[in-house]
C-alpha positions as CSV (number, residue, x, y, z in Angstrom):
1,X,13.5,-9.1,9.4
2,X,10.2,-7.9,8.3
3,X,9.3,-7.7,4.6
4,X,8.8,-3.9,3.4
5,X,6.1,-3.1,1.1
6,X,4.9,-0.3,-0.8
7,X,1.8,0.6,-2.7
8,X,1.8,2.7,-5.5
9,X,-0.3,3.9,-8.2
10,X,0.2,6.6,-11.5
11,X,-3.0,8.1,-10.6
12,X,-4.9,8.5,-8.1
13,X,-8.1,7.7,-7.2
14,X,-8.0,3.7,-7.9
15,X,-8.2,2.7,-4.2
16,X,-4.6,2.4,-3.4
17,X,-5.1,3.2,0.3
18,X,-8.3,0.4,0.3
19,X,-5.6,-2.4,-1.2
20,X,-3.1,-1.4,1.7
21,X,-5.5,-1.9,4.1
22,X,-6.7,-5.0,3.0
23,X,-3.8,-7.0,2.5
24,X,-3.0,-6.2,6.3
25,X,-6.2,-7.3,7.4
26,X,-5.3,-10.5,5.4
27,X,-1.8,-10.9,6.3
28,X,-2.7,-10.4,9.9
29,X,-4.9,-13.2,9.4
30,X,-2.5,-15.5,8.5
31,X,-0.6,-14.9,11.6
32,X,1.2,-12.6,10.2
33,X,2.2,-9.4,12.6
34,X,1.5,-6.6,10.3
35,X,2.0,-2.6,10.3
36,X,0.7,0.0,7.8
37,X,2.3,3.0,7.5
38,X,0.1,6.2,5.6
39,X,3.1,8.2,3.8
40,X,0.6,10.4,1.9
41,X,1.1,13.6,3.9
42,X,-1.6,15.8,3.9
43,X,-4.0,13.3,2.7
44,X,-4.6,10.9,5.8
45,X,-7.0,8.1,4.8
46,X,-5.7,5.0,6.5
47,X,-7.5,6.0,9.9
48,X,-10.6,7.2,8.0
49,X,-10.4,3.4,6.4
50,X,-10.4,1.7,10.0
51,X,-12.9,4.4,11.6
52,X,-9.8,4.9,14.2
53,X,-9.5,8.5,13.3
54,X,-10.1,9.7,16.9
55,X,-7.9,7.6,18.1
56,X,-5.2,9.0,17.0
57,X,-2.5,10.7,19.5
58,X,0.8,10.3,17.4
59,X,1.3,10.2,13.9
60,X,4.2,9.2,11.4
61,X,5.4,12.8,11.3
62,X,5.8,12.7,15.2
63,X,8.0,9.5,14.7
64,X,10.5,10.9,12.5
65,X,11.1,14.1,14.6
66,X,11.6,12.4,17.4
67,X,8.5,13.4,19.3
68,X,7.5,10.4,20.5
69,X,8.4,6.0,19.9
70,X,7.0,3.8,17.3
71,X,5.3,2.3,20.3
72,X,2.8,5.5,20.9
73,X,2.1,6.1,17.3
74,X,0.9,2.7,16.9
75,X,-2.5,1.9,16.8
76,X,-4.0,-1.4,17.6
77,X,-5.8,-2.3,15.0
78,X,-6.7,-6.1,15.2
79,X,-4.7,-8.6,17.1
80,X,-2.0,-8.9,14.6
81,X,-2.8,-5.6,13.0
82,X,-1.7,-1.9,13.9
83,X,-1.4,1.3,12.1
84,X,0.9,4.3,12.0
85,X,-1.9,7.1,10.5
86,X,-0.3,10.0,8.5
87,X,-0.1,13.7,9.1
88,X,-2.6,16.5,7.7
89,X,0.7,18.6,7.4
90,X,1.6,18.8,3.9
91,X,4.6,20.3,4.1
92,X,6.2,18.3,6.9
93,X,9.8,16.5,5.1
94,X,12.5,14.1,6.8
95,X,15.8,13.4,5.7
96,X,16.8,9.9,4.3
97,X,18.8,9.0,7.7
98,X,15.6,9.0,10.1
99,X,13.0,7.1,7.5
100,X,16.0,4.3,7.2
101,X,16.1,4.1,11.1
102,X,12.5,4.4,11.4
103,X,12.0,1.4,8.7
104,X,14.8,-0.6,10.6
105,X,12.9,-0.3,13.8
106,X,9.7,-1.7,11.9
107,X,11.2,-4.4,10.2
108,X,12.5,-5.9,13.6
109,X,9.5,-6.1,15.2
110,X,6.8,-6.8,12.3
111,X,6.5,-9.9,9.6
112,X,5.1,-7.3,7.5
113,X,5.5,-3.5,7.3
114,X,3.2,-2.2,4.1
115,X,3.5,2.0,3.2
116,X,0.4,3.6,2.0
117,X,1.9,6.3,-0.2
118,X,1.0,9.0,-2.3
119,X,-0.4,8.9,-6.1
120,X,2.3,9.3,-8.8
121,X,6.1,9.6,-7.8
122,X,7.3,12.1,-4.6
123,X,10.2,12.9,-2.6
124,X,9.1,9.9,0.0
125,X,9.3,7.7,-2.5
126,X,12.7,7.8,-3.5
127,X,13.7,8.0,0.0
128,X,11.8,4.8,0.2
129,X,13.0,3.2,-2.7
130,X,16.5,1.9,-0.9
131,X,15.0,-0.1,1.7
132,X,11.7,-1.8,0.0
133,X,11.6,-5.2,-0.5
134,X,8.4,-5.0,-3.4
135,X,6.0,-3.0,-4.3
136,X,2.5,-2.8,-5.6
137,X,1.6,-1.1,-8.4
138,X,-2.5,-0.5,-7.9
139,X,-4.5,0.3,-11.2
140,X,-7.7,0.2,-12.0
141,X,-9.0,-0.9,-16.0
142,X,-9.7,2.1,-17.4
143,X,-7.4,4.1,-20.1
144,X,-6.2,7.2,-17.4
145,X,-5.1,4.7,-14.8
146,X,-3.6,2.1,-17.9
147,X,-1.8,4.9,-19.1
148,X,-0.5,6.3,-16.0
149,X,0.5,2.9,-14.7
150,X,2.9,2.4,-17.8
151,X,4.7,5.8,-17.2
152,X,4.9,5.0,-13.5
153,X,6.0,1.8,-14.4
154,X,9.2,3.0,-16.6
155,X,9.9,5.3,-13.7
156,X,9.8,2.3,-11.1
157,X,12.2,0.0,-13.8
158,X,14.9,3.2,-13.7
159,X,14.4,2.5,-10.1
160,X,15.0,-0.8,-10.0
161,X,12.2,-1.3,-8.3
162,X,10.8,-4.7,-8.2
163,X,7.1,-4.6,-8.4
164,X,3.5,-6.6,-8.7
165,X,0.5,-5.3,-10.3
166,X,-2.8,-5.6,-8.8
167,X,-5.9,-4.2,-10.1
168,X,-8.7,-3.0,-8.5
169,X,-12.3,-3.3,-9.5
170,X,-13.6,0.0,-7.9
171,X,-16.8,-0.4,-10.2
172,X,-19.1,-3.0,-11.6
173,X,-17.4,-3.9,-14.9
174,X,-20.3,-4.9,-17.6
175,X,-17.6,-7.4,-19.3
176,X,-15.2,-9.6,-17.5
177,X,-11.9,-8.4,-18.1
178,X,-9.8,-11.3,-19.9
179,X,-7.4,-12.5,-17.7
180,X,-5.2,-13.4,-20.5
181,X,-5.5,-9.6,-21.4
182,X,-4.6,-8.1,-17.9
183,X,-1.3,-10.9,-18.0
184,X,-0.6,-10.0,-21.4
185,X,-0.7,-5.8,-20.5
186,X,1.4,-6.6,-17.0
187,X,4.5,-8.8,-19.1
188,X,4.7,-7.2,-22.3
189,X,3.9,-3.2,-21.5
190,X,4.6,-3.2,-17.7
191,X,7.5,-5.1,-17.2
192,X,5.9,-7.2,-14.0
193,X,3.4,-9.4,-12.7
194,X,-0.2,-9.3,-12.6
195,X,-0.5,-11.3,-9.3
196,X,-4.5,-10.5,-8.7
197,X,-7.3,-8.4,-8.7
198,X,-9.7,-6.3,-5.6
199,X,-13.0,-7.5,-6.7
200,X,-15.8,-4.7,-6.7
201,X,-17.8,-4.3,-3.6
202,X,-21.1,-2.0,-3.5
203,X,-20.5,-2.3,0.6
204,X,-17.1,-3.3,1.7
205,X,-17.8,-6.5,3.8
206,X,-15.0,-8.0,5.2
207,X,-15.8,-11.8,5.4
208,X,-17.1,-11.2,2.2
209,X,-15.9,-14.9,0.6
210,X,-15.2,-13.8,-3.0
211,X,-12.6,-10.8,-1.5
212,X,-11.0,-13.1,0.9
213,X,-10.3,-15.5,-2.0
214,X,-8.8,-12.7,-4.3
215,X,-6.9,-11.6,-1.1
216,X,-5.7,-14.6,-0.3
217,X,-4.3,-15.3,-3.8
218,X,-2.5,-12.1,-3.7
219,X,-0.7,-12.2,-0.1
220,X,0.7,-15.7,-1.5
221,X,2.0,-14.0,-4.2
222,X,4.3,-11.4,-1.9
C-alpha cells in the first residue's frame, strides 16, 4: 500500500504547492510511482506548476462524483510521475466515504500518493486526517509563517497528526539560518522534526545540484 502524504502550511504563501511538486519529481526519480493530488479547491496551482494546465480533461472534483475513473483524471506527468489537478470550483464538497474510497484506490496502485492542500486548516483536511500516513508542515523563516506554523502545529498535535517540518527558502536570506536554531524551534515549540530545507532559486532549474541534494535528504526522511 502506497504511503499518503499531505502538505500543509499556517499561512499561505510559503510555496507549499512548489514543495509538493518537487518531492514527486524526486520520488519519481527514485523509482518511486508517485501521484499528486491538488486539494485546494478553487485555487488550482499544481497544473500551472507543470505547464499541463491545458491538458487537463478531468479533475479531482470529477473523481469524487463519480464522473469519470482515477485513470482519466490522471495526468502523465513524467514516467513515474502523474497528477490529479484541482477544481476552480470553490464550493464543490464530498463526504468522508468517497475521499476514503478515492485514497484506497490511490494507495493500491502508487508508492507514493502526496495532497497539495489548502493554507491553514479546512473541511478536506479533517476528512483527510484519518487516512494520512505523514504530513509536511511547509514554512518559511519569517515571524507570520513562524507564528502560524506553531498554531497550526498545536491544531495538527490535537489531531494526532504525525508531521515533518520543512522549510522553504522562497528568498535570498542575507544570514544563514542556524541549523541548530531551525532543530531547536521544530523540537521544543513545534513538537516535530525539521527533516530539511527548499533552497532559494531565482529560476527554478530542475537539475539544479544544490536542490536535488536538499530533496534528496528530505524524501529519505519520509
Amino acid at each position: 500500500m502506497g504511503e499518503i502524504v499531505m502538505v500543509i502550511s499556517g499561512k499561505g504563501g510559503v510555496g507549499k504547492t512548489t514543495t509538493a511538486a518537487l518531492l514527486g519529481l524526486q520520488f519519481s526519480r527514485m523509482d518511486k510511482k508517485v501521484v499528486l493530488v491538488d486539494t485546494d479547491f478553487g485555487f488550482r496551482n499544481l497544473d500551472i506548476f507543470f505547464c499541463m494546465e491545458n491538458q487537463i480533461r478531468y479533475n479531482v472534483a470529477d473523481v469524487l462524483r463519480g464522473v469519470c475513473s482515477v485513470r482519466q483524471a490522471c495526468i502523465t506527468v513524467d514516467e513515474n510521475l502523474s497528477m490529479i489537478p484541482g477544481t476552480k470550483d470553490d464550493s464543490f464538497s464530498c463526504d468522508e466515504g468517497r475521499i476514503a474510497s478515492f485514497l484506497q484506490e490511490l494507495s493500491g496502485s502508487f508508492d507514493y500518493i502526496i495532497i497539495d492542500t489548502p493554507a491553514g486548516i479546512s473541511s478536506i483536511h479533517h476528512m483527510l486526517l484519518p487516512y494520512i500516513t505523514q504530513g509536511i508542515l511547509v514554512m518559511a523563516w519569517d515571524q507570520a509563517s513562524i507564528s502560524d506554523a506553531i498554531s497550526m502545529s498545536k491544531l495538527l498535535q490535537r489531531g494526532h497528526m504525525n508531521f515533518k517540518v520543512v522549510l522553504n527558502e522562497q528568498k535570498p536570506i542575507r544570514f544563514l539560518v542556524p541549523k541548530q536554531e531551525l532543530i531547536g524551534l521544530c523540537d521544543t515549540v513545534l513538537n516535530s522534526e525539521y527533516i530539511g530545507r527548499i533552497p532559494y532559486q531565482r529560476q527554478l532549474v530542475f537539475d539544479n545540484h544544490k536542490l536535488n541534494k536538499s530533496l534528496q535528504m528530505i524524501c529519505s526522511k519520509l
